[in-house]
C-alpha positions as CSV (number, residue, x, y, z in Angstrom):
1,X,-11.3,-78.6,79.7
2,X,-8.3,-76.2,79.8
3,X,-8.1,-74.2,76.5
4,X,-5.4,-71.5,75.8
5,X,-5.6,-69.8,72.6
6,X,-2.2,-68.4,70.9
7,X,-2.9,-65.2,69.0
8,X,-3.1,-61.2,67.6
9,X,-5.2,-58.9,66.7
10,X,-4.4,-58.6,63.2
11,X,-4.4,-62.4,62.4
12,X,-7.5,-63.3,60.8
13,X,-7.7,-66.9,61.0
14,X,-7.0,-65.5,64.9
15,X,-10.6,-64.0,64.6
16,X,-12.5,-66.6,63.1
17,X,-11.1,-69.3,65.6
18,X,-11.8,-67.1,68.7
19,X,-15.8,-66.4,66.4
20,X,-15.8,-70.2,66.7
21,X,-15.4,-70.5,70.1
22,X,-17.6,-67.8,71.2
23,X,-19.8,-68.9,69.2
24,X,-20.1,-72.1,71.0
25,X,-19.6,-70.7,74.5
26,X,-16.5,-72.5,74.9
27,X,-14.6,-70.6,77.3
28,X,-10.7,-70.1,76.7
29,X,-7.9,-67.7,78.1
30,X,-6.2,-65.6,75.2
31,X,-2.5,-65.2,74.9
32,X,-1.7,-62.0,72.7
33,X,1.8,-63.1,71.1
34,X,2.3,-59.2,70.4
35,X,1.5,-58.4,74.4
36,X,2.5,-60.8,76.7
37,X,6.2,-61.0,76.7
38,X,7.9,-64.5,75.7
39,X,4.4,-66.0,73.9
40,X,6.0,-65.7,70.2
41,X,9.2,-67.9,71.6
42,X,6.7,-70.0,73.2
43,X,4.5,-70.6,69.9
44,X,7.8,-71.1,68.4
45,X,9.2,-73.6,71.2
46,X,6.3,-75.9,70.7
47,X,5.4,-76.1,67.0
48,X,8.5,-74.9,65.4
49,X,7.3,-71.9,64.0
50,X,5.8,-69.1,64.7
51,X,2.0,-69.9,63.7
52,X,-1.1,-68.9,64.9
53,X,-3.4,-68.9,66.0
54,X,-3.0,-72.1,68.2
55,X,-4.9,-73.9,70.9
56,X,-3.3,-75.7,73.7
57,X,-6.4,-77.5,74.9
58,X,-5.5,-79.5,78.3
59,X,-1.6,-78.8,77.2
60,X,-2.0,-80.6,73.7
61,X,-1.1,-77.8,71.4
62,X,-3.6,-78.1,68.5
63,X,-3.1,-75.9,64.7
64,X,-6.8,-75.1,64.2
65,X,-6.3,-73.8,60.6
66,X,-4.4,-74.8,57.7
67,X,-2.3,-72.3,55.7
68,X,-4.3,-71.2,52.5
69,X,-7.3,-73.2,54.0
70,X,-8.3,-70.7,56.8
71,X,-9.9,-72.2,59.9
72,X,-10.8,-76.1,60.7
73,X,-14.4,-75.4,60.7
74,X,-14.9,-79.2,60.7
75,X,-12.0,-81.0,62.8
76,X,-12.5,-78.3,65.2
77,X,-16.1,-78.9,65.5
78,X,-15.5,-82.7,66.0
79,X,-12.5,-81.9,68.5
80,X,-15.2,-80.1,71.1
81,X,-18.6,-82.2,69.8
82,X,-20.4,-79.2,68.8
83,X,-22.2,-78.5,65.6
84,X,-20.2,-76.5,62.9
């Protein structure tokens, strides 16, 4: 499994899905949109806007939250068959 995680510091759905994954010892390389130059035009060259956080997980990009929802505690759960 190849997972790439889209974010920045001051995104809070950022925090909680990188929690997540820690939390579950699933091992990811973080892309800092604010950093790394040409990441934000990335984000935005995939989805179509500039959202994150997002996972590219074996170069599927995946929206792990929903706007006014927060994180997909559950579908992300099911995505990498762990407990929520």
């Amino acid at each position: 499994m190849d997972l790439t995680v889209y974010s920045a510091a001051w995104c809070r759905d950022c925090r909680e899905a990188k929690k997540f994954l820690a939390k579950h010892n699933i091992p990811y390389k973080e892309i800092d949109i604010e950093t790394v130059p040409g990441a934000a035009d990335e984000v935005l060259a995939n989805v179509g806007r500039r959202a994150i956080p997002q996972f590219v997980l074996d170069g599927k990009w995946i929206q792990p939250y929903r706007p006014g929802y927060g994180f997909l505690y559950t579908e992300m759960a099911e995505l990498f068959q762990v407990a929520k």
